[in-house]
DRENFITOR-108523 format. One record per residue (C-alpha): residue in three letters; residue number from 1; x, y, z. Coordinates in nm, 2 decimals. Example, Ala and Ser with C-alpha at 12.3 -4.5 7.8 and 13.67 -1.06 7.14 Angstrom:
BEGIN
ATOM   residu   num        X        Y        Z
ATOM      ALA     1     1.23    -0.45     0.78
ATOM      SER     2     1.37    -0.11     0.71
***
This chain:
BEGIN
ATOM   residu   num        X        Y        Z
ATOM      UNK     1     0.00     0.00     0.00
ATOM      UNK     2     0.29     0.25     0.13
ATOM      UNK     3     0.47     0.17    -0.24
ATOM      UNK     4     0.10     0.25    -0.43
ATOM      UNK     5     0.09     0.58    -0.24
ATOM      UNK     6     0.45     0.66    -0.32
ATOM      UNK     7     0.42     0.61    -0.72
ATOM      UNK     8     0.11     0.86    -0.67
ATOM      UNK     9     0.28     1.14    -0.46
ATOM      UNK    10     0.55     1.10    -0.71
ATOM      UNK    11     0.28     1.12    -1.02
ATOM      UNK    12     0.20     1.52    -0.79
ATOM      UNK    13     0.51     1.59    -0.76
ATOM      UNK    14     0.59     1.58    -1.16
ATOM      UNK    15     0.28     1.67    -1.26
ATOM      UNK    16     0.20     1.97    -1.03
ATOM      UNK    17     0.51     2.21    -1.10
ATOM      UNK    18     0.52     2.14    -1.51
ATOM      UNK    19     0.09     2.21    -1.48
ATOM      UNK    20     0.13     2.52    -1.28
ATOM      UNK    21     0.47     2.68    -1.52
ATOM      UNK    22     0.33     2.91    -1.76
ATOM      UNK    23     0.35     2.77    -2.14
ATOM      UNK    24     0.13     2.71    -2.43
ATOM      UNK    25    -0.22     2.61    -2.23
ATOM      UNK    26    -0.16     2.89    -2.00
ATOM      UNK    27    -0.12     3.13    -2.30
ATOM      UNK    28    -0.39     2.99    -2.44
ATOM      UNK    29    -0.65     2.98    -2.17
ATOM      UNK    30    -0.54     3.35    -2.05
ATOM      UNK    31    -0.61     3.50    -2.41
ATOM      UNK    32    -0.96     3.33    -2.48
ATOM      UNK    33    -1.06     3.46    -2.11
ATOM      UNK    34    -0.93     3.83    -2.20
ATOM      UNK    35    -1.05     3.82    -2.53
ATOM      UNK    36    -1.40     3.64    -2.54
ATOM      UNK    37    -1.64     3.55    -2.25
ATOM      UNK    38    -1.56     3.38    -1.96
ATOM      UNK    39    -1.77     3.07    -2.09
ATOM      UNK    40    -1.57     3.07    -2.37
ATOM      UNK    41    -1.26     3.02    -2.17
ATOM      UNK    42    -1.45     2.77    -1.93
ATOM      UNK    43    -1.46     2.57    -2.28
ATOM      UNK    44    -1.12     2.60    -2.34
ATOM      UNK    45    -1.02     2.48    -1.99
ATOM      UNK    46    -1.18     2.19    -2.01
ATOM      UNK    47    -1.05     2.15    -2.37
ATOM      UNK    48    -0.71     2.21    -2.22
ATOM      UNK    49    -0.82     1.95    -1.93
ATOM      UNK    50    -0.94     1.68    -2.16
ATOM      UNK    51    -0.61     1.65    -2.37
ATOM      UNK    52    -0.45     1.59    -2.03
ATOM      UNK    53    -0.68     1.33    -1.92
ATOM      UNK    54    -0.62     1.16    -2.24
ATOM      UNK    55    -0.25     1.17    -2.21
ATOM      UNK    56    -0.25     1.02    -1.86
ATOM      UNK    57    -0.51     0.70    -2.01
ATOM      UNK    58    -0.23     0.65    -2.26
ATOM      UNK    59     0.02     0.66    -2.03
ATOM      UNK    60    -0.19     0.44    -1.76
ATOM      UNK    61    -0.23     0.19    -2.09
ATOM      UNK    62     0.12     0.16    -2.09
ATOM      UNK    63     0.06     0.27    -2.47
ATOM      UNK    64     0.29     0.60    -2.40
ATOM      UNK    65     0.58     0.34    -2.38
ATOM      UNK    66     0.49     0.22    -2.70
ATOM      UNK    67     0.46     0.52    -2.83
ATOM      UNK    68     0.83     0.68    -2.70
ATOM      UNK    69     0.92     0.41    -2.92
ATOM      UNK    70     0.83     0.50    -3.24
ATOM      UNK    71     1.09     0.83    -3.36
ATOM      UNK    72     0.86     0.90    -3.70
ATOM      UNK    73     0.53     0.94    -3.42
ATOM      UNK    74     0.74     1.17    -3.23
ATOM      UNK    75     0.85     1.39    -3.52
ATOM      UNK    76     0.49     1.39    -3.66
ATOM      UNK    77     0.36     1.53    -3.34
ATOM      UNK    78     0.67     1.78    -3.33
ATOM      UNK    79     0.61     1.90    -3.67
ATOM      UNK    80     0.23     1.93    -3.66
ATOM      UNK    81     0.26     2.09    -3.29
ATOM      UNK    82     0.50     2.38    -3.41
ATOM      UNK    83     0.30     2.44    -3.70
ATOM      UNK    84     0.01     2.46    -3.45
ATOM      UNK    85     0.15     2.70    -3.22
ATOM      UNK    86     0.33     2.92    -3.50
ATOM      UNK    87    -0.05     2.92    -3.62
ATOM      UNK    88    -0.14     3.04    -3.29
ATOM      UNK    89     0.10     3.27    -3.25
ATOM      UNK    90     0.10     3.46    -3.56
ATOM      UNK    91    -0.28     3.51    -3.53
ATOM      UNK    92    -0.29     3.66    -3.20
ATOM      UNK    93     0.06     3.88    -3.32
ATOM      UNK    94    -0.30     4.00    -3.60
ATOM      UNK    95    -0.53     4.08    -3.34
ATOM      UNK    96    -0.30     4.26    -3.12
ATOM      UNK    97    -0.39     4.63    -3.29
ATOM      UNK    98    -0.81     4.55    -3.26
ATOM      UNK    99    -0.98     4.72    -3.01
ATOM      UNK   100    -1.08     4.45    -2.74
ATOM      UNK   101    -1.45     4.51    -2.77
ATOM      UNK   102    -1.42     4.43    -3.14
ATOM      UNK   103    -1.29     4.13    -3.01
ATOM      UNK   104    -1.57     4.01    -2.81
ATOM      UNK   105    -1.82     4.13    -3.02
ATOM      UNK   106    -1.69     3.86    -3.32
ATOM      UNK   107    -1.62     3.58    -3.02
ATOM      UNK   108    -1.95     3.60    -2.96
ATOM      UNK   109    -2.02     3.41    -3.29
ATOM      UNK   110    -1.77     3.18    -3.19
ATOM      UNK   111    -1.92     2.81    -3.08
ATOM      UNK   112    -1.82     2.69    -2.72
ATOM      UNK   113    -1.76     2.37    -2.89
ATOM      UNK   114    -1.50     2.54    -3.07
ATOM      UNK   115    -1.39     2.70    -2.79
ATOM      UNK   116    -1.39     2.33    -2.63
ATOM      UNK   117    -1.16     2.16    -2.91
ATOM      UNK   118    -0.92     2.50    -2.95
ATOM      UNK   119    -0.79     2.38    -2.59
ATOM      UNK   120    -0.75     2.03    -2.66
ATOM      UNK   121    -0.61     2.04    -3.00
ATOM      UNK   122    -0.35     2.25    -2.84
ATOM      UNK   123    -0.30     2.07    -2.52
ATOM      UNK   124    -0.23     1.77    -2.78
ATOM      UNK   125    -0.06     1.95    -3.04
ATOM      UNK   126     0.22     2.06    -2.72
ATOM      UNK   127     0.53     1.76    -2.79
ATOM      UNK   128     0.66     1.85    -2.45
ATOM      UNK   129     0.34     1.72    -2.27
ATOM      UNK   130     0.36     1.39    -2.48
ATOM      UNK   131     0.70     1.30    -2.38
ATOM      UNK   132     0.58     1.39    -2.03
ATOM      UNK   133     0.29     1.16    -2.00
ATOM      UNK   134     0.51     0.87    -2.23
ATOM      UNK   135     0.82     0.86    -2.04
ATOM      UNK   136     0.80     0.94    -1.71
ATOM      UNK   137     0.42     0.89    -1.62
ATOM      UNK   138     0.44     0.53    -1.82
ATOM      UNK   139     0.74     0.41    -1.63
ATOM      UNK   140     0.57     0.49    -1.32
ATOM      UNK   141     0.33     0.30    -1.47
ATOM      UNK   142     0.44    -0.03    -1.47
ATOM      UNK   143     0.28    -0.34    -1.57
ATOM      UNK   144     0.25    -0.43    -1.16
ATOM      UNK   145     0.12    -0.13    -1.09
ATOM      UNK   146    -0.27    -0.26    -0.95
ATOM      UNK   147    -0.55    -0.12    -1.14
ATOM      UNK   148    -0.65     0.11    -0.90
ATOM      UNK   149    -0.31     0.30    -0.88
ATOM      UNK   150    -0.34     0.37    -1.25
ATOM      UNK   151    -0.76     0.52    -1.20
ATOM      UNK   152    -0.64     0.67    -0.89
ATOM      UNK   153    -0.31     0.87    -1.13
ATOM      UNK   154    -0.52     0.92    -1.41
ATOM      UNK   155    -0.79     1.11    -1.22
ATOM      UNK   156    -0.55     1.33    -1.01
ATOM      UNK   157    -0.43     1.39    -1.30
ATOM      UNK   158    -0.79     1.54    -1.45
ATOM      UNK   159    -0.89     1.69    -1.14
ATOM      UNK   160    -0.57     1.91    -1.11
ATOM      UNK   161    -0.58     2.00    -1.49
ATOM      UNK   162    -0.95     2.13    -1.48
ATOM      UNK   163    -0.93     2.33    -1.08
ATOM      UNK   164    -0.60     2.51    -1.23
ATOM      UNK   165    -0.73     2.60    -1.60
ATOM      UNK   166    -1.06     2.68    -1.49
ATOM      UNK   167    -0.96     2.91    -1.22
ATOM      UNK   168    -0.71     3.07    -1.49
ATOM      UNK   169    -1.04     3.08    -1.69
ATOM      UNK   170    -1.23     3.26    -1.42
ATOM      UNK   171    -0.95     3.49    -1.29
ATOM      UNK   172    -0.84     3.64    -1.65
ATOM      UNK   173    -1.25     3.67    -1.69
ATOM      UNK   174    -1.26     3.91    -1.42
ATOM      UNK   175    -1.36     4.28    -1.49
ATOM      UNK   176    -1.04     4.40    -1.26
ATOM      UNK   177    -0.78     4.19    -1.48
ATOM      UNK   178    -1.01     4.33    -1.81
ATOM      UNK   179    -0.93     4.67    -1.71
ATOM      UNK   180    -0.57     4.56    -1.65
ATOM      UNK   181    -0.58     4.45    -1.98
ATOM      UNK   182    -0.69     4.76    -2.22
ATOM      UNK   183    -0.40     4.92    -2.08
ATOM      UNK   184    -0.14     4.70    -2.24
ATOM      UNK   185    -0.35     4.47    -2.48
ATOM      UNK   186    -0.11     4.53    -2.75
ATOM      UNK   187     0.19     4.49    -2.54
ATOM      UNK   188     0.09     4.12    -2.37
ATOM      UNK   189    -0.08     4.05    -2.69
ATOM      UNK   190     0.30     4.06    -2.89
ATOM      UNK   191     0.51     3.93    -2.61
ATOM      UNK   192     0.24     3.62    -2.60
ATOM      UNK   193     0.27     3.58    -2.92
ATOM      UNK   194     0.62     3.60    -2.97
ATOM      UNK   195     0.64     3.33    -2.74
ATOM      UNK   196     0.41     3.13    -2.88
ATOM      UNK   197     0.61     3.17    -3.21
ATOM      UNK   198     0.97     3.08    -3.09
ATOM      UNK   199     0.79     2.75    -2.93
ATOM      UNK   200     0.70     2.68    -3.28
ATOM      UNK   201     0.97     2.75    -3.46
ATOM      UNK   202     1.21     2.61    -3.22
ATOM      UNK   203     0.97     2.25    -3.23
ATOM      UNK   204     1.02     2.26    -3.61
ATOM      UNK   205     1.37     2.38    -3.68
ATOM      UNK   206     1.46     2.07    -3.41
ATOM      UNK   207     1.62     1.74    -3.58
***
């Protein structure tokens, strides 16, 4: 039992710090709350969330050790997730000069389902969070593990990625951090983008 409750304290204890680090699904999450309504970003957590969840079942399937495996898998996800973030990037670098209520105004004609697969597409799309979940979560993971240490990882695993992106979600919504915002919208707008971009560029120019 002591040995069960060690492999999940360690599951926390890599998990927690690389969840709570600001990169992609933080930039994300933070912009559609800023930028749209706060159900839109309460979509995009939980898009964000899912892709996590997912991760941690193919780790917990032992498939992520399968899949560390395979070098043309991990280039395919390396090349499609740095074109995905570029993407992202380059269109929020667009939108930094529009006027935030323009913003809102055309996010209201965007779906929450939308909203919903934007977070996991990038959540997926992020290499770094595959070679998480299929390295060091699956050799946690061992075939021994019982059934109920995997169930018990993967679902501290979803519960930790949905509290932290929807309380992103619900903080960036509020009307103090909106008014934060117009002040320097072009400003965090660039430097988000700009991160966003390097990410992708540096995913794609990697061999």
């Amino acid at each position: 039992m002591n040995h069960q409750l060690i492999i999940l304290a360690s599951f926390a204890a890599v998990y927690i710090p690389v969840l709570v680090s600001p990169g992609p699904n933080f930039l994300v999450v933070t912009q559609v709350a800023i930028n749209q309504t706060r159900r839109h970003a309460v979509y995009t957590a939980l898009g964000i969330a899912s892709g996590s969840t997912l991760l941690a079942c193919l780790a917990a399937s032992c498939m992520g050790v399968l899949l560390a495996h395979f070098a043309w898998f991990n280039d395919a996800v390396r090349i499609l997730g740095g074109g995905y973030l570029l993407y992202i990037g380059v269109k929020i670098w667009l939108q930094a000069k529009q006027p935030l209520a323009a913003q809102a105004n055309r996010g209201s004609g965007l779906s929450l389902g939308k909203s919903y697969w934007y977070g996991m597409a990038t959540n997926l799309s992020n290499p770094k969070a595959l070679v998480l979940f299929a390295t060091i979560f699956a050799s946690l993971l061992t075939p021994s593990v019982p059934i109920w240490v995997r169930f018990a990882g993967v679902a501290m695993i979803c519960l930790c990625s949905t509290l932290w992106h929807l309380t992103l979600a619900n903080w960036f919504s509020g009307a103090r951090m909106q008014r934060g915002y117009r002040a320097a919208k072009r400003t965090i707008n660039r430097c988000t983008a700009v991160v966003l971009i390097v990410v992708g560029v540096e995913l794609l120019w990697r061999h």
